[in-house]
N, C-alpha and C positions, 0 to 999 in steps of 0.2 A: 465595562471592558471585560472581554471574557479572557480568561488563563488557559495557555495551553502547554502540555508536559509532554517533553521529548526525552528520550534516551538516545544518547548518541552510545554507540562501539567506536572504539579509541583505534581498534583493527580491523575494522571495517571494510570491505570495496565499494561500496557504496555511499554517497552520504546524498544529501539534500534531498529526502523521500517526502513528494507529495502526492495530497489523492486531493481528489474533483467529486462530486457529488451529483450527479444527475438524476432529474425524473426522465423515467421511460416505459413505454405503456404498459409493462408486466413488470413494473418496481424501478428498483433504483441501479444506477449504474457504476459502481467507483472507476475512476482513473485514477491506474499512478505513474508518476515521476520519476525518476532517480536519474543519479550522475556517474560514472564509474571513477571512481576514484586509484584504481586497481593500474600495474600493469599488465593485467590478463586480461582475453574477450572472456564476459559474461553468458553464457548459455542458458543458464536459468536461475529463477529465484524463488524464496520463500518467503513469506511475509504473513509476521500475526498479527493482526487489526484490530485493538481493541476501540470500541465505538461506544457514545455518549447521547445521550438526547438532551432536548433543552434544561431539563432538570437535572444533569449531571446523573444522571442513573444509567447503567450499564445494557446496551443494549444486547439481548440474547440472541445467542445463532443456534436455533435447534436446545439442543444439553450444554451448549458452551456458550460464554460469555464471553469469546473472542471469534474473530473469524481466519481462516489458516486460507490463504490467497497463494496457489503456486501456480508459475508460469515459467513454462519450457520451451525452446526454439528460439533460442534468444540470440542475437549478436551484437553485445555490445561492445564495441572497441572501445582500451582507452582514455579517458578525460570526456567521454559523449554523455547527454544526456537522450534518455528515451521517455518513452511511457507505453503504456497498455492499458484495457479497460474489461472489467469483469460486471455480469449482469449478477445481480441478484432478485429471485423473483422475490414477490411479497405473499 
């Protein structure tokens, strides 16, 4: 069974963040999730990704061994959950 390690923010607008992992013919595709837990619409978001391979070693993006994911245009009202999906080439 593998272990997996969250950080929740206690102040959050946000909570329940998941990502999807797809193959797609120029690499891989993440989707994510979220819920708004906020009473404001959401218009955009930041999110830093840190990623794993099967041997628990840190996947590199470029100089960084995280990936910074923003997305703008957003409406999320509310108690809604959404998602969105970012390409990564290989």
């Amino acid at each position: 069974m593998k272990s997996e390690h969250r950080t929740v923010d206690l102040n959050a607008y946000i909570e329940n963040v998941n990502c999807e992992i797809k193959n797609v013919e120029d690499g891989k595709q993440l989707i994510f999730y979220f819920s708004n837990v906020s009473q404001e619409i959401i218009t955009a978001i930041k999110l830093k990704c840190l990623c794993f391979d099967s041997f628990d070693d840190r996947i590199e993006f470029g100089n960084e061994d995280f990936l910074e994911v923003k997305k703008a245009d957003l409406n999320v009202k509310p108690a809604k959950t959404v998602g969105f999906a970012v390409d990564i080439k290989q």
